[in-house]
C-alpha positions in Angstrom: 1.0 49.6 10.1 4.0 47.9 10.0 3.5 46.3 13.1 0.3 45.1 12.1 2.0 43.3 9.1 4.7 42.0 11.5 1.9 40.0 13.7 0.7 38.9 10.2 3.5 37.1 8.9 4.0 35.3 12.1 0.5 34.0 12.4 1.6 32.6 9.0 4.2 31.1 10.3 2.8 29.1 12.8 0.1 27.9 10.4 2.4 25.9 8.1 4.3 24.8 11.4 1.1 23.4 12.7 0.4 21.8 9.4 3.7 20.0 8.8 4.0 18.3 12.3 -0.1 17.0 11.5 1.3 15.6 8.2 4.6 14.3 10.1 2.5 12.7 12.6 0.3 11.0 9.8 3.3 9.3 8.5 4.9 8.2 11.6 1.7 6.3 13.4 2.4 2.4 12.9 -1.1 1.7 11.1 -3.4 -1.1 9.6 -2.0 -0.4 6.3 1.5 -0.4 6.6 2.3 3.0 7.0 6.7 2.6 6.8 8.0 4.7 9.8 11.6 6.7 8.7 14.9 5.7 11.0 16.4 8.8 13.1 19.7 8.7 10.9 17.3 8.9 7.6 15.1 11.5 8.7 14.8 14.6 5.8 13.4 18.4 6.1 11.1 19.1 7.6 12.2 16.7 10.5 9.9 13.4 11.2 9.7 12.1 13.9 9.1 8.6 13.1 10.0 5.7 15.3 11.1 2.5 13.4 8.6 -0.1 14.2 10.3 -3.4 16.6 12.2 -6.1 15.4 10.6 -9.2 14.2 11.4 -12.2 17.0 9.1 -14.9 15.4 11.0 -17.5 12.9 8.8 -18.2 9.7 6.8 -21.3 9.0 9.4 -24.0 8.8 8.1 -25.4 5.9 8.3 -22.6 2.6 7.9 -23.6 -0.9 6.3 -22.4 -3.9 2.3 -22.7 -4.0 1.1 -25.5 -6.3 -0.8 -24.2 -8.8 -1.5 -27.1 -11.3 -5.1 -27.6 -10.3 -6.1 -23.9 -10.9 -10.2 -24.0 -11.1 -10.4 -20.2 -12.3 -9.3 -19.4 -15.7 -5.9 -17.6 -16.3 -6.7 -13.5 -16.3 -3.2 -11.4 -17.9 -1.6 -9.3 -15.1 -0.7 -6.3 -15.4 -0.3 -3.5 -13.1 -2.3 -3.3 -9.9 -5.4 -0.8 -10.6 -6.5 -0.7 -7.2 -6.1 -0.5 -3.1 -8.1 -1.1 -0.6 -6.7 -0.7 3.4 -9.3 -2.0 5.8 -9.1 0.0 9.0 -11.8 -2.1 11.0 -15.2 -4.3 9.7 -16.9 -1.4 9.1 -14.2 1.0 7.9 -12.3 1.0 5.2 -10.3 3.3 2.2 -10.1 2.4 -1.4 -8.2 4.1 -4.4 -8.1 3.7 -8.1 -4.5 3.5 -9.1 -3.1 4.9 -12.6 -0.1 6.2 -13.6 0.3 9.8 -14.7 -2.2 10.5 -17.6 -3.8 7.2 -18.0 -6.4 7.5 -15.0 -7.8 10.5 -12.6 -8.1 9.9 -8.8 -10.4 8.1 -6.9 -10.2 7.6 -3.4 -13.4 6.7 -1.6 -13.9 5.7 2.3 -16.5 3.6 3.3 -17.9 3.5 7.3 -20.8 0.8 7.0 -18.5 -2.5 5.8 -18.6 -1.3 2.0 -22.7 -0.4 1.8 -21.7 3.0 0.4 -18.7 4.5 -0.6 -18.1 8.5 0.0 -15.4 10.3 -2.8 -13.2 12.2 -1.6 -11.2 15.1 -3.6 -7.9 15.8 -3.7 -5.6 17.8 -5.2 -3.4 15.0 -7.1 -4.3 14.1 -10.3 -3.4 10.5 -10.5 -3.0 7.8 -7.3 -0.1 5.1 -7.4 -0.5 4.3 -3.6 -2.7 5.1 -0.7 -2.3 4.2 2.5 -4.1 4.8 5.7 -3.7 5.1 9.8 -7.7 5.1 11.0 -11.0 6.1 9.9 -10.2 10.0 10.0 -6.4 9.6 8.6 -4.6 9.0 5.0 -2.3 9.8 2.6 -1.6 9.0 -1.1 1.2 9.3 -3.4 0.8 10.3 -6.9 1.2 12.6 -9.6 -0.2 16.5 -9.9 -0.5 17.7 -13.9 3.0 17.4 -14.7 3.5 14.1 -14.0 5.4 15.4 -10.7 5.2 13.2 -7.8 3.3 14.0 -4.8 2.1 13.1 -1.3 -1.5 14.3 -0.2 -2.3 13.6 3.4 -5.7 14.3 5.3 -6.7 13.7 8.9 -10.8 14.6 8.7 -11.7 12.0 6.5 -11.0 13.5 2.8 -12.8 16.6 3.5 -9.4 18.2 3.1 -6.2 17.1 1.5 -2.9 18.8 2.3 0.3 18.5 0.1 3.6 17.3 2.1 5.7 16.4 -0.9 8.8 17.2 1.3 8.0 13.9 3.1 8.2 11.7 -0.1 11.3 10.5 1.0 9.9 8.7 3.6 7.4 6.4 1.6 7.4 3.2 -0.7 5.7 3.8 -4.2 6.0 2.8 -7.5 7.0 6.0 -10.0 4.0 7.3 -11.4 5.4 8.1 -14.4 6.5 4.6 -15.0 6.0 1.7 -13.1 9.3 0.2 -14.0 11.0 2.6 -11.3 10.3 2.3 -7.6 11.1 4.4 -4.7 12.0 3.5 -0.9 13.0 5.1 1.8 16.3 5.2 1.4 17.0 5.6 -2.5 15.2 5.0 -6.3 16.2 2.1 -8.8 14.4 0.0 -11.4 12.2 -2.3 -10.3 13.2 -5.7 -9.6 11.5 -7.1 -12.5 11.9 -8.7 -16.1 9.1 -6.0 -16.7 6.5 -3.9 -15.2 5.9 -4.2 -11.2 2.1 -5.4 -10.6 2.0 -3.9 -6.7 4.6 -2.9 -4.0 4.1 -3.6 -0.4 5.9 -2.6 2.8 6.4 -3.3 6.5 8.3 -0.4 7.3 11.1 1.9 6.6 13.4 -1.3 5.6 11.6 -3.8 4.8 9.4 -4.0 1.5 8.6 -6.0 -1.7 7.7 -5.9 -4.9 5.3 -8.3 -7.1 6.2 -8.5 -10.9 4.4 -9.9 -14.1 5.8 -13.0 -14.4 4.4 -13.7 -10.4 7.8 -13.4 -8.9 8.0 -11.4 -5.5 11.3 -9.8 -4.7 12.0 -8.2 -1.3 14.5 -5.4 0.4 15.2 -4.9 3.8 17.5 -2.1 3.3 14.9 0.3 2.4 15.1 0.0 -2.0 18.6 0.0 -1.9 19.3 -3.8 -2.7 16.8 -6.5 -4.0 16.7 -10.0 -4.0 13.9 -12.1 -6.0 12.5 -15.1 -4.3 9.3 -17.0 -4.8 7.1 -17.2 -8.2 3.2 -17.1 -7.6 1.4 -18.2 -10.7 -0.7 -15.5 -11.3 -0.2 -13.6 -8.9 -2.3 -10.5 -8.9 -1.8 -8.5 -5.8 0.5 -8.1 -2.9 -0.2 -6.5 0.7 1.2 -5.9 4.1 0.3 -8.9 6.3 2.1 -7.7 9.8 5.8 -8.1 9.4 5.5 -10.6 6.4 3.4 -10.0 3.0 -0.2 -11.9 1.3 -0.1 -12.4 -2.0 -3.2 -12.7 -3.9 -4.2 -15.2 -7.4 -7.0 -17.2 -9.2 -4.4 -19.9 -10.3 -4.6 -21.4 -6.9 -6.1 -24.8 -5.5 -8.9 -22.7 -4.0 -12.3 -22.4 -6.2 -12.0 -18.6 -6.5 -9.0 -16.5 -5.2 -6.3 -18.1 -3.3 -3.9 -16.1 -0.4 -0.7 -17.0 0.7 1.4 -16.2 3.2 4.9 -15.2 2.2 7.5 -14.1 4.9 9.5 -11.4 5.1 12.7 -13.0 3.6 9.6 -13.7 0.4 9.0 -17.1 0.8 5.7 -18.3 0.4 4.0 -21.2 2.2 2.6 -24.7 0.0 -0.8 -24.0 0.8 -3.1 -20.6 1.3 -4.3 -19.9 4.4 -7.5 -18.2 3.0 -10.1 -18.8 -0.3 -11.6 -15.3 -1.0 -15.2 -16.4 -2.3 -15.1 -13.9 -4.9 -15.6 -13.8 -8.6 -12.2 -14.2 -10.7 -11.7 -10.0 -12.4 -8.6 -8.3 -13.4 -9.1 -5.7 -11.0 -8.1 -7.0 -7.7 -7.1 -5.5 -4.5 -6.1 -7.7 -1.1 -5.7 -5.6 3.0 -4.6 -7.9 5.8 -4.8 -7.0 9.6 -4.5 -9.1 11.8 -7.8 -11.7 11.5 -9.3 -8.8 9.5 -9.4 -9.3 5.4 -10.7 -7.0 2.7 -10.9 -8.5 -0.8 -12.2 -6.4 -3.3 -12.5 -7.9 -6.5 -14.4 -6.3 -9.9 -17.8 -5.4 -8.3 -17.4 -8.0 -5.4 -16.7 -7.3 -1.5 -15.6 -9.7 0.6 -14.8 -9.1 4.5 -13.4 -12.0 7.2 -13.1 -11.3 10.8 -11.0 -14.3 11.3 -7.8 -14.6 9.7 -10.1 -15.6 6.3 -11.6 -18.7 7.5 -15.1 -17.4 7.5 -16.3 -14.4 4.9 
């Protein structure tokens, strides 16, 4: 008998060891989303082993200004806070999530595999989304908040069929508190937001580098993982912000473009004069932008739009 439960207990065991290096793998693949991979010297328990992704070598457009936004066609829409993100993983396949912070919204993340024909719900054991990200049509993880407002990480690798908590990896991951989306966490500690007020979106490369876009359109950045933040560029209007390789896009209607107009904005958060894509989408308050390489998703109210080159064609 007691044998029996000996062999028991150690099955267990090497269940939940199984479990947490799936989950640690999850986090540490470099993926279309922007998945931030954890330093050796900052790794927490349980160990990841994440490999911080290579430096940047390319120099930044030579010529960074603000975006002239004076001949805006689309009307002005308030920002707010983000309310939704969408991480394309190829032309076909993509995630999507309903954001809200604790108590004002349930989750909702969907995956699509047919370039946004029909969307499948997955369901989760988190009861409100702040971020999702993902690694490839089978992997994802969000952060959010369970029933009492506490923050967790959710991660699956089938799809959404199953979700499995890995709140001890929270350390690891940029989000915006979901209690109160004047407080952000990175890797490597919490503060207020850099921000008059609220954040609208967060955004990051990897474990270092990441940014945060505020009400009033300006974007600050950190490349010491949250610790320290410095405010750059003001986008009029600015409504949503996204990984764009080792730099960021940021997304508004108050552009020169007839609909919505992206910019680039390098990693240092300075944004180019002109957008290197128009989104031929109808101007909503609900707005959600994933770069990846010459792939684009903009999803914007009920619209889709998809570019497989760099936004030039949709």
């Amino acid at each position: 008998m007691r044998a029996g439960r000996t062999w028991g207990i150690a099955v267990m065991a090497v269940l939940v060891v199984a479990n947490a290096v799936v989950v640690a793998a999850l986090l540490s693949q470099s993926t279309p989303g922007g998945a931030e991979a954890l330093p050796p010297e900052t790794v927490a328990s349980p160990p990841l082993p994440e490999v911080p992704q290579e430096p940047v070598t390319s120099a930044p457009p030579e010529e960074m200004e603000e975006p002239d936004t004076e001949n805006s066609q689309a009307a002005a829409i308030p920002v707010t806070t983000a309310v939704r993100q969408i991480v394309g993983v190829d032309d076909e396949t993509a995630w999507r999530a309903t954001l809200a912070s604790c108590g004002q919204g349930a989750a909702i993340v969907e995956r699509t595999l047919d370039g946004g024909a029909s969307w499948e719900a997955t369901e989760l054991d988190v009861d409100s989304v702040v971020r999702l990200r993902a690694t490839d049509a089978s992997s994802a993880f969000v952060v959010g908040a369970v029933q009492d407002c506490a923050t967790a990480l959710a991660a699956t690798t089938d799809g959404g069929d199953t979700w499995n908590r890995a709140d001890a990896t929270l350390s690891s991951a940029w989000f915006l508190a979901p209690t109160d989306r004047t407080f952000v966490a990175g890797p490597r500690g919490d503060a207020p937001v850099p921000c008059p007020a609220e954040a609208v979106d967060l955004a990051a490369v990897d474990a270092q580098r990441g940014a945060v876009l505020c009400q009033d359109g300006s974007i600050a950045v950190s490349d010491d993982g949250g610790q320290s933040w410095t405010t750059t560029v003001s986008v009029a209007g600015a409504r949503a912000l996204t990984q764009d390789g080792p730099s960021y896009a940021v997304a508004t209607f108050e552009g020169p473009c007839e609909a919505l107009s992206i910019y680039d904005v390098s990693s240092a958060g300075q944004a180019q004069a002109e957008p290197f894509s128009c989104a031929p989408v109808a101007s909503a308050a609900e707005v959600a932008v994933s770069v990846t390489g010459d792939l684009m998703w903009v999803w914007s109210g009920s619209e889709l739009a998809i570019s497989r080159d760099g936004g030039q064609t949709w």
